[in-house]
C-alpha positions in Angstrom: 5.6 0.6 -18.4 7.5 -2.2 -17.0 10.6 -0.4 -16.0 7.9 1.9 -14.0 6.7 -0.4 -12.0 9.1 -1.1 -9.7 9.2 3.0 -8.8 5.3 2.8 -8.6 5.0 0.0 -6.2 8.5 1.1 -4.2 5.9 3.9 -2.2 4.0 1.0 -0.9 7.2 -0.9 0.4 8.6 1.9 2.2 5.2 2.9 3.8 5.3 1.7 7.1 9.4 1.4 7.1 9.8 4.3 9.3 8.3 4.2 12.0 9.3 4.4 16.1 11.8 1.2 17.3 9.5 -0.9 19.5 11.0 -1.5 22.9 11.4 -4.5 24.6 10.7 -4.5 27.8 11.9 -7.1 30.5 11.8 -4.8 33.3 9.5 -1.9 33.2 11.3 -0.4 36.4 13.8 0.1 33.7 12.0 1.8 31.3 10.1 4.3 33.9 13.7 5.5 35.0 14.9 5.9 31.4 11.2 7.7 30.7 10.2 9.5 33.4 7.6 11.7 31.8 6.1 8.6 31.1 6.3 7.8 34.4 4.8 10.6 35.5 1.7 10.3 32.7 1.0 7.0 33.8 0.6 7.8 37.7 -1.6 10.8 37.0 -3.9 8.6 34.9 -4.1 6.5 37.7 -5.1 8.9 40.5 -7.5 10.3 37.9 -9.3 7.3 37.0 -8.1 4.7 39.9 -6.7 2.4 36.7 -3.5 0.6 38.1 -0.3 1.5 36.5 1.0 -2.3 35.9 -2.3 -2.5 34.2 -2.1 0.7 32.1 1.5 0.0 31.3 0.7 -4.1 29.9 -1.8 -3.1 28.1 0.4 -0.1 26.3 3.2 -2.8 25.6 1.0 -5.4 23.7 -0.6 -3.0 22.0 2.4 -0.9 20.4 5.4 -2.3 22.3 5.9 1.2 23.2 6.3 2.7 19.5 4.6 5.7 19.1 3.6 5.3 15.7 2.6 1.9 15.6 0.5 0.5 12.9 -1.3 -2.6 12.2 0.5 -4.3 9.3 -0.7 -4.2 6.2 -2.5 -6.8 4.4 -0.8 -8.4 1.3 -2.5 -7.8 -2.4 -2.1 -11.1 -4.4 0.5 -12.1 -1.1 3.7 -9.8 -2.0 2.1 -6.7 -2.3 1.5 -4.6 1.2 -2.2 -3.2 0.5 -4.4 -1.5 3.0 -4.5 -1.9 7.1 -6.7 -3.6 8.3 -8.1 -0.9 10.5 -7.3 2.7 11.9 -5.5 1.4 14.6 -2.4 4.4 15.6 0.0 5.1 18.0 0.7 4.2 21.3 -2.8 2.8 22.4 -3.7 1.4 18.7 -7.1 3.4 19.2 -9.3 3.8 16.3 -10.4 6.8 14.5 -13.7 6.5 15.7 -13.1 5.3 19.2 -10.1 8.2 19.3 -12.7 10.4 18.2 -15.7 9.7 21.2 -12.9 10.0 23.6 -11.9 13.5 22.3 -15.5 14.8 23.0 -16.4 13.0 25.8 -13.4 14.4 27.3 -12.8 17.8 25.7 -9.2 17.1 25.2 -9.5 18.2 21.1 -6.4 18.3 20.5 -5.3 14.6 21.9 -2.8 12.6 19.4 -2.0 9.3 19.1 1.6 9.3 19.1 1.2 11.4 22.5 2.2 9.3 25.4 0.4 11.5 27.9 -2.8 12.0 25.4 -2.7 7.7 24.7 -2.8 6.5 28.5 -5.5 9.4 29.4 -7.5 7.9 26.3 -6.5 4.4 28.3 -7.6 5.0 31.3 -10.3 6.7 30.2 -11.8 3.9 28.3 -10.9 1.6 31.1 -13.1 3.6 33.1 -15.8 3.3 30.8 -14.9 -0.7 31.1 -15.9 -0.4 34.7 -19.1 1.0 34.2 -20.5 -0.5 31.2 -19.1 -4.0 31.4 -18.5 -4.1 35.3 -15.0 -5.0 34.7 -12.8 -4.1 37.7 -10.7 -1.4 37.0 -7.2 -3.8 38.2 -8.6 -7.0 36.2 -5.8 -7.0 33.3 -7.3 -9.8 31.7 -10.9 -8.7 31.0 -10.2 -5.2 30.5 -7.8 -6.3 27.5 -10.9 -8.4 26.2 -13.4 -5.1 26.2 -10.5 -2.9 25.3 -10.2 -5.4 21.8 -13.9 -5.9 21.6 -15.4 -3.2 22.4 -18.1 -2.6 25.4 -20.8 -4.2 23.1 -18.8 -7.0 21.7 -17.6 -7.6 25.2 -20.8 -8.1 27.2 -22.0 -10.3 24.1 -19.1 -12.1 24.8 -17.4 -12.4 21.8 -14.2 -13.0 22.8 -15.5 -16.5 24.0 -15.2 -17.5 20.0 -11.6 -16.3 19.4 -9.2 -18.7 21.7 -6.3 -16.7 20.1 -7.4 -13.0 21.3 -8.0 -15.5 24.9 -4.3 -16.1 24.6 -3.0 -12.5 24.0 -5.5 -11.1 27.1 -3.9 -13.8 29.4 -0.1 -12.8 28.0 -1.3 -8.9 29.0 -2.3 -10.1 32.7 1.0 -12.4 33.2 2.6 -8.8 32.2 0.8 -6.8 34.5 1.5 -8.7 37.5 5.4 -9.0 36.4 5.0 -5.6 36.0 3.4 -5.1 39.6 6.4 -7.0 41.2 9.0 -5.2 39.1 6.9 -1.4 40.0 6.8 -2.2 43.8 10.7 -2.7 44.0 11.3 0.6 42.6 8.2 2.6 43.5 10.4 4.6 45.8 13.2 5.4 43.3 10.7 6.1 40.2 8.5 8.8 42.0 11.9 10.7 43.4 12.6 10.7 40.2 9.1 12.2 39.3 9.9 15.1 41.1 12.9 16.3 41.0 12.7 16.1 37.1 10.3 19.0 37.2 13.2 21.2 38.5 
């Protein structure tokens, strides 16, 4: 039994091994040129639901850094052990099951997936959207739309992000990113959206 149970615990080491490289992103200008059908999600999220781009974008990068198969990390049984997630958090957007799951039929898109770049920024936007009318946050506010995007719209307009300084922290790292991101997108607006279109020929 105790030569087995190094191959019965190896499973759980290797879950979570394989998974998308995160991407580090200095200059998202960079990025959008390198994916331009990411590009191209993003802007037609943002003429559908008026959500800013830098803002879509921030938010994407602290949530997954970009990986589409992202994961919370597991939580440690007796401290060595990887064990459960803590939560159903997946893919690009780190959405839920259940959130993933009210988008899917408030939307009709059924057959929306996680690891789906186009699929994860429509769910963004569209819960950004729902930011905007349930909470009143403005649509371009990075800041307080990463707050009821990690709280929820109830735990948001209870305000109870006001009792977690570090989640405070992380929301005011995702607006410094969106308005880096802002200045990076305006000096090559031009160059990105040519290269929107003459990709679908």
């Amino acid at each position: 039994m105790k030569k087995l149970l190094p191959l019965l615990l190896l499973p759980l080491f290797l879950t979570g091994c394989f998974s998308t490289p995160a991407v580090t992103v200095n200059n998202i200008c960079t990025l959008m040129d390198e994916e331009v059908s990411w590009y191209r999600s993003v802007k037609a999220v943002e003429k559908k639901y008026d959500v800013p781009v830098h803002v879509l974008l921030a938010v994407v990068y602290q949530e997954s850094r970009f990986a589409s198969d992202a994961k919370p990390p597991r939580e440690k049984l007796f401290g060595i052990v990887p064990w459960f997630r803590p939560t159903t958090a997946y893919g690009f957007a780190q959405a839920v099951d259940g959130t993933w799951d009210w988008y899917k039929l408030k939307t009709g898109n059924h057959n929306a997936d996680r690891d789906d770049f186009d699929d994860a920024v429509d769910f963004m936007g569209w819960y950004m959207n729902q930011s905007n009318k349930r909470s009143g946050v403005a649509k371009s506010d990075a800041y307080h739309q990463y707050l009821a995007y990690h709280e929820g719209h109830g735990g948001f307009n209870k305000k109870t992000y006001q009792k977690k300084p570090w989640l405070m922290k992380v929301a005011r790292k995702v607006e410094n990113n969106a308005k880096r991101y802002k200045r990076q997108l305006n000096q090559c607006a031009s160059e990105l959206n040519s290269n929107s279109i003459w990709s679908l020929f």
